[in-house]
MIGU-578097 format. One line per field, with one value per atom (N, C-alpha, C, CB): residue number from 0; x, y, z. Coordinates in nm, 4 decimals, m for minus. Atoms other than C-alpha are relative to their C-alpha. Glycine has a CB too. Example, Ala and Ser with C-alpha at 12.3 -4.5 7.8 and 13.67 -1.06 7.14 Angstrom:
2
pos [0|0|0|0|1|1|1|1]
east [0.0890|1.2300|0.0900|m0.0992|m0.0820|1.3670|m0.0770|0.0414]
north [m0.1190|m0.4500|0.1200|0.0027|m0.1190|m0.1060|0.1090|0.0462]
up [0.0000|0.7800|0.0000|0.1246|m0.0060|0.7140|0.0730|m0.1415]
This chain:
53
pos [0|0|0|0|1|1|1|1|2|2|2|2|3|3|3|3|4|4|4|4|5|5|5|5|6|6|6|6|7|7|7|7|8|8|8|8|9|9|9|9|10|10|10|10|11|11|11|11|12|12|12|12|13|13|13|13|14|14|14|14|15|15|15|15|16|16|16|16|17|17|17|17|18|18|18|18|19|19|19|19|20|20|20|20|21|21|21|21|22|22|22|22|23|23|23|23|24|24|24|24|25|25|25|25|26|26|26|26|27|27|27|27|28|28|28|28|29|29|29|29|30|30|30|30|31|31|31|31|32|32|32|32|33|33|33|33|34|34|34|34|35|35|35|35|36|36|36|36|37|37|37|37|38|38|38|38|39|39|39|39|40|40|40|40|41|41|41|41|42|42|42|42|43|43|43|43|44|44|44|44|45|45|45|45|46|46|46|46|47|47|47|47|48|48|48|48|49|49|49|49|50|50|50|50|51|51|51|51|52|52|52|52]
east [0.1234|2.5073|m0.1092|m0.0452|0.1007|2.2808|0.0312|m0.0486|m0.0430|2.4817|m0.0442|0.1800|0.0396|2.4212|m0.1451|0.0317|0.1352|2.0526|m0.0764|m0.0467|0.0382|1.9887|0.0446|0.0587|m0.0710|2.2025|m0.0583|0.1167|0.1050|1.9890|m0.1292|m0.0068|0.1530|1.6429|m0.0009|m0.0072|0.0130|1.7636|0.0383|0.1504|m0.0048|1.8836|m0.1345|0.1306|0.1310|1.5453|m0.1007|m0.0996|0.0823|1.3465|0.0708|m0.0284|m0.0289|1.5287|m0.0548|0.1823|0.0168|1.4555|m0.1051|0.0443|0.1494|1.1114|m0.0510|m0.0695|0.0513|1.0693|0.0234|0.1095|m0.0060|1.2340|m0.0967|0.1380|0.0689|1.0653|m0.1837|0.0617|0.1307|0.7098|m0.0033|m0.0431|m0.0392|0.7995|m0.1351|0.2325|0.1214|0.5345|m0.1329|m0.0237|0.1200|0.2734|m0.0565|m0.0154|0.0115|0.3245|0.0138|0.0781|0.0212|0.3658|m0.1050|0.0875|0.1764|0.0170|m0.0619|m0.0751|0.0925|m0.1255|m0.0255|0.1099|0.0031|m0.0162|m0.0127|0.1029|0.0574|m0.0867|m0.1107|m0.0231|0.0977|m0.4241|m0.0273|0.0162|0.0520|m0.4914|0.0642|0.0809|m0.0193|m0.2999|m0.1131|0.0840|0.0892|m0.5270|m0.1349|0.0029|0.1375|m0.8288|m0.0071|m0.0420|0.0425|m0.7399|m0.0281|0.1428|0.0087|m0.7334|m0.1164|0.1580|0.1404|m1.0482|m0.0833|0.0466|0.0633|m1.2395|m0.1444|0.0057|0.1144|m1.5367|m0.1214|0.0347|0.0456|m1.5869|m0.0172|0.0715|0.0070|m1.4800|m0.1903|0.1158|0.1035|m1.8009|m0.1089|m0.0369|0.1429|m2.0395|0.0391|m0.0266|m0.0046|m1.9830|m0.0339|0.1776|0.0064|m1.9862|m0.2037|0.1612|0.1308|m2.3243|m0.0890|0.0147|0.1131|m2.4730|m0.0403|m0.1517|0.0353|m2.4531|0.0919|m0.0612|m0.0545|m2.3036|0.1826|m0.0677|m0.1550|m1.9814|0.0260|0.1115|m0.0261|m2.0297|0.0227|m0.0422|m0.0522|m1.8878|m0.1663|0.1667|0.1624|m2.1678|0.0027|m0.0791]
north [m0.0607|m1.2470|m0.0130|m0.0635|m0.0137|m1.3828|0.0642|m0.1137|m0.0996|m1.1979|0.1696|m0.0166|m0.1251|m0.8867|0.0267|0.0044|m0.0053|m0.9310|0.0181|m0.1422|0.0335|m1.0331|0.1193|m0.1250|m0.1085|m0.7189|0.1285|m0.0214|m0.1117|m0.4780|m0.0085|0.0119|0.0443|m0.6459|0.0880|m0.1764|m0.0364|m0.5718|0.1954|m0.1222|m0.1448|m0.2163|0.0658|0.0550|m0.1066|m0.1278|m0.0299|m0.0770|0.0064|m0.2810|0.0859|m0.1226|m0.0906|m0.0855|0.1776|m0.0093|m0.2348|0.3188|m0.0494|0.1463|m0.0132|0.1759|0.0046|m0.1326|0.0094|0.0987|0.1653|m0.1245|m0.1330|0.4584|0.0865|0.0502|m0.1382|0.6385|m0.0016|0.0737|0.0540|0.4815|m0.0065|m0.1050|0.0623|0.4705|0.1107|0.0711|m0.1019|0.8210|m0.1120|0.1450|m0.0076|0.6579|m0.1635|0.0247|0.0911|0.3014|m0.0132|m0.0601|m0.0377|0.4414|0.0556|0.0739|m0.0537|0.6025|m0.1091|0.1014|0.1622|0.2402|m0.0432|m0.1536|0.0460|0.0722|0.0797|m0.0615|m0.1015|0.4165|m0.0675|0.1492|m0.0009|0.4009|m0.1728|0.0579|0.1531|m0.0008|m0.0110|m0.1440|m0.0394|0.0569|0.0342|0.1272|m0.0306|0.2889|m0.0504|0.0820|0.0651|0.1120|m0.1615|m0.0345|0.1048|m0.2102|0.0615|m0.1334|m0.0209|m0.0300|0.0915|0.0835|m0.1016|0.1904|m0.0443|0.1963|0.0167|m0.0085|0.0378|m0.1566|m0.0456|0.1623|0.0770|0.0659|m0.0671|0.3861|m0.0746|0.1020|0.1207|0.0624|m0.0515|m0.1241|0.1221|m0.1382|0.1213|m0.1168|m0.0832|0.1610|0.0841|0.1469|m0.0132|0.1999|m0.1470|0.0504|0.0557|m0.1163|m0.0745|m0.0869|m0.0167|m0.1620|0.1115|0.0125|m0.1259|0.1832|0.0638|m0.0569|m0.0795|0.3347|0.0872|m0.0581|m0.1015|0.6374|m0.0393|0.1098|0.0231|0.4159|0.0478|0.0930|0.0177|0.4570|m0.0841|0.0339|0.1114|0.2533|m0.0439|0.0234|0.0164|m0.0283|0.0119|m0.1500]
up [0.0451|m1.9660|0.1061|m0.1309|m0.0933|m1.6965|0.1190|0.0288|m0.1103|m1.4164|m0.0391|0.0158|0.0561|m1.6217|0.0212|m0.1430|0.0675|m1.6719|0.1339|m0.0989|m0.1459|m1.2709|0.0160|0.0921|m0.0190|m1.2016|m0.0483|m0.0531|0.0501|m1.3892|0.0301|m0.1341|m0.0955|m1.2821|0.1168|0.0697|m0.1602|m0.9229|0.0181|0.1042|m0.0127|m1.0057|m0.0596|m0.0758|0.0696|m1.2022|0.1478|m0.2048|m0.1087|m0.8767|0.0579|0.0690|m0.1211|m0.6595|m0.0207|0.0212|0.0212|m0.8626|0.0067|m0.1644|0.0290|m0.8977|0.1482|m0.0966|m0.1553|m0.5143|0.0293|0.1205|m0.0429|m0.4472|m0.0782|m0.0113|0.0060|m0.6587|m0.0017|m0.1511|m0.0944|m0.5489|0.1047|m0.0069|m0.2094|m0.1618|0.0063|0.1394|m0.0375|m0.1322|0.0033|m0.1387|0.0271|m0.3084|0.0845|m0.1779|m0.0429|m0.1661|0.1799|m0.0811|m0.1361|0.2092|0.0065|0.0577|m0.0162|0.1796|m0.0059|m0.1189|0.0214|0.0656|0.1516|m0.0933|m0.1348|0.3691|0.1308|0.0107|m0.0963|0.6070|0.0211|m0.0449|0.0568|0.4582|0.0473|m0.1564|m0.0347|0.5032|0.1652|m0.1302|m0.1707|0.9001|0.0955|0.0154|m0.0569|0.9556|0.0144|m0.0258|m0.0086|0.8421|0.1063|m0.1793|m0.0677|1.0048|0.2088|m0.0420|m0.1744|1.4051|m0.0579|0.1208|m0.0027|1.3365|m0.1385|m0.0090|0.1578|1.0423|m0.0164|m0.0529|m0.0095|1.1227|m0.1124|0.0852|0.0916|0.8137|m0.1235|m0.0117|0.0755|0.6250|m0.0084|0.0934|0.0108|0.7911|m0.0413|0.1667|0.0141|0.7492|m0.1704|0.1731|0.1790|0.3528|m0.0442|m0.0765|0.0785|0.2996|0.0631|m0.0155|m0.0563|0.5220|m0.0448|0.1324|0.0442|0.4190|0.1266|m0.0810|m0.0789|0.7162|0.0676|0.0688|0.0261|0.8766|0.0098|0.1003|m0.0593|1.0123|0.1560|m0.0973|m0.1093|1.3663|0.0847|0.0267|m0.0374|1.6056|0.0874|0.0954|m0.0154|1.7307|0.1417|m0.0568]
């Protein structure tokens, strides 16, 4: 029973990873991109236009 139970866990993580990969490869794009150019980051959270200083 607990081989069964581990065995289905790991098959429901796995359709859930595939069929989230789109939305969870945009996340980490999206946070990539912000960490090498966080510019638009500091100028929202400053109030200003986000240009570099």
């Amino acid at each position: 029973m607990l081989m069964t139970g581990a065995t289905t866990a790991l098959v429901v993580v796995t359709v859930l990873l595939t069929v989230f990969a789109g939305p969870i490869f945009d996340i980490a794009d999206d946070a990539g991109a912000n960490l090498k150019e966080p510019w638009s980051y500091i100028g929202i959270v400053q109030g200003s236009e986000g240009t570099k200083p």
